[in-house]
N, C-alpha and C positions, 0 to 999 in steps of 0.2 A: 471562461475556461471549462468549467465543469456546472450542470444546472441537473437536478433534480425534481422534478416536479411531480408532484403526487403521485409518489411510486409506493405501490402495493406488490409484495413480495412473500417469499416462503418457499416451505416444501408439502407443502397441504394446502392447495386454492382452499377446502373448507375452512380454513384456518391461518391465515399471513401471520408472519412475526410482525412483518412493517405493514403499517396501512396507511395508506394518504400519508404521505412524508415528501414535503421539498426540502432542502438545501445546498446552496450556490458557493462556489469556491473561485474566487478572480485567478489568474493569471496571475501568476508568482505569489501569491496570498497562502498563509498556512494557517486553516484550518484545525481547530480541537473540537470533534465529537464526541462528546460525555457523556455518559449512562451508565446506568448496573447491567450487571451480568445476565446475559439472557433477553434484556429489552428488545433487542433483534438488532444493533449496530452492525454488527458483523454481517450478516447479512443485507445488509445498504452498503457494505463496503464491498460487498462480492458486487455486486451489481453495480456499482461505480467503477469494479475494475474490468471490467465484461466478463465477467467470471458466473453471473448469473443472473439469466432472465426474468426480469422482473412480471409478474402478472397484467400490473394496471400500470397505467403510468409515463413518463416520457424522460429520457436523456439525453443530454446534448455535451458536444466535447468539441470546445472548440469552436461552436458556431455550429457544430453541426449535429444531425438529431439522428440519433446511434438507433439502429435497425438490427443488427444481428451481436449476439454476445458468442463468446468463447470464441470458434473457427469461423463460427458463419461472421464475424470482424471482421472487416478491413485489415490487412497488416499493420498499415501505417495508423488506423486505432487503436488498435493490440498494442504496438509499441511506443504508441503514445503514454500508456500507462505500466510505471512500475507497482509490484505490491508485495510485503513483506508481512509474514503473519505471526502468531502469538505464538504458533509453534513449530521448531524448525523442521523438531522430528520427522511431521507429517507432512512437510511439506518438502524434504529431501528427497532425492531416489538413491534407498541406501546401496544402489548397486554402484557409485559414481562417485567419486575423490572428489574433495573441495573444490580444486581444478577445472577440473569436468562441471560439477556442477554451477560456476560462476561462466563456463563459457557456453552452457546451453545453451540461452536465447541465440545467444551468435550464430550458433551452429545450425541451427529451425530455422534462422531469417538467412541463410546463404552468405553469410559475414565469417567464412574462416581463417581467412588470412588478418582477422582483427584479432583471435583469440589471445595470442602470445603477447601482445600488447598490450593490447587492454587490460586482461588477467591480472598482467603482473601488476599493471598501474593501481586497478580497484585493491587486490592485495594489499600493497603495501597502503592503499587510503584506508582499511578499515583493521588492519590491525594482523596481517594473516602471516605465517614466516613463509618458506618455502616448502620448509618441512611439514607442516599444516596443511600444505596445499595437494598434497602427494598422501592424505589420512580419508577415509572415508569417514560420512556420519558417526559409526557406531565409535571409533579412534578419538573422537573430537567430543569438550564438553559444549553444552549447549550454548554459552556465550559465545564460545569459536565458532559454531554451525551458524549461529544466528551473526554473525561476521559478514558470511561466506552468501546468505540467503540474501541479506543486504546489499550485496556486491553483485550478486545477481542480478538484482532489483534493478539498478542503478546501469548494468552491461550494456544497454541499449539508449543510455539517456535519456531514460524519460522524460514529458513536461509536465507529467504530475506523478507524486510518488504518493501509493496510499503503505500508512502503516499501521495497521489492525493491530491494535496490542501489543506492538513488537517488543515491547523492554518488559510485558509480565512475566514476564519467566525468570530474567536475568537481575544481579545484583546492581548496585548503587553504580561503583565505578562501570562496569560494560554497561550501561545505562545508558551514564554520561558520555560514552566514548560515542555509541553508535548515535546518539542526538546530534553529535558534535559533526561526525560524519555526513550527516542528512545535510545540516547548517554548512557546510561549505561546498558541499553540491550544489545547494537550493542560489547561493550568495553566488556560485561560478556560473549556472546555467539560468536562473531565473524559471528556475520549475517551483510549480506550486502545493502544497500539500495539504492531504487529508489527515489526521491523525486522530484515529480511535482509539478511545482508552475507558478507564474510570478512575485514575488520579487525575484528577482535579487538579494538583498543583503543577505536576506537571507537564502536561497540558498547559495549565494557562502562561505560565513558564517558556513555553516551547510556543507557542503559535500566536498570529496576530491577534484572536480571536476565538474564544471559544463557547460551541454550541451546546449544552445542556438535552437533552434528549426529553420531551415535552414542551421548549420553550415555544411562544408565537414568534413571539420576535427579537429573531439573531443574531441583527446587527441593525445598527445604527441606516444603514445603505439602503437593505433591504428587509422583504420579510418572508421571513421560513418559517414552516410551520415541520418543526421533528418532532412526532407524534403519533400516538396511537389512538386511531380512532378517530 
């Protein structure tokens, strides 16, 4: 499904957060990436979601060996991956009601007669009223936005969902809810997931497997090397 192989990354070639870093995620397999704050995960997650060019290194998706990230994507790339981030704030356009914002991709990918359907189905999967949906970012607290970014995530089916920290921000209960949400996609479509964090519990909780940021060897199957250096 997804294969990283000694990927070198950053925003300073003099300087990468990631250096020489592989790890492989099966088809329907979930995925726990653990490390502290800063290690550069986040950064391997941008580049797993084509969100950012890696320096060194190779990606594959699916069988296939990914060539251009962001637009220069393939569509059916792009939408092959969903991805949900630590913070909703920054990743909302606060000019755009809940609404609006879970039917973007729709709208970018020429799917607008899917909007009013879909909407309302991912809504009521993650928890959103009606009245929530008709609120822009700044109306909504951050466990609603982080609801609504999820549903986003999710608007185009992804077959792999990355979740970069998505429950640091939020409390125990919206925690629990939006995991719960992820776990009945993942059981309806057989989409596989990455999940970055640094709780350790839950993570290992939440995914078949979980990779330690430094380990040689990450599973049993195969061998990853998530590492600096």
């Amino acid at each position: 499904m997804l294969e990283l192989t000694r990927i070198t990354a950053g925003y300073d070639r003099r300087d990468p957060v990631v250096r020489d870093v592989s790890l492989h995620v099966a088809a329907g397999e979930a995925v726990g990436l653990l490390g502290p704050s800063g290690c550069g995960k986040s950064t391997l997650a941008r580049v797993a979601a084509l969100l950012h060019r890696p320096d060194a290194g190779t990606m594959t998706l699916d069988g296939t060996v990914i060539r251009g990230w962001r637009h220069r994507a393939p569509r059916e790339q792009r939408t092959a991956v969903g991805v949900v981030f630590q913070q909703p704030r920054l990743s909302a356009d606060p000019r755009l009601s809940l609404r609006e914002l879970i039917a973007q991709p729709l709208r970018s990918t020429g799917r607008r007669r899917e909007v009013p359907g879909r909407v309302a189905e991912l809504a009521q999967l993650v928890g959103l009223s009606e009245e929530l949906l008709e609120r822009r970012p700044h109306a909504v607290s951050d466990g609603q936005l982080q609801r609504a970014c999820l549903a986003r995530a999710l608007v185009l089916e992804p077959r792999l969902l990355i979740c970069d920290e998505m429950t640091a921000m939020l409390d125990a209960s919206t925690t629990a809810a939006l995991v719960a949400v992820v776990e009945r996609y993942r059981s309806e479509s057989g989409a596989a997931l990455l999940a970055v964090g640094h709780d350790r519990l839950l993570l290992e909780r939440w995914c078949d497997r979980t990779v330690r940021w430094g380990e040689r060897n990450a599973g049993p199957a195969e061998r990853e090397r998530v590492a600096a250096g």
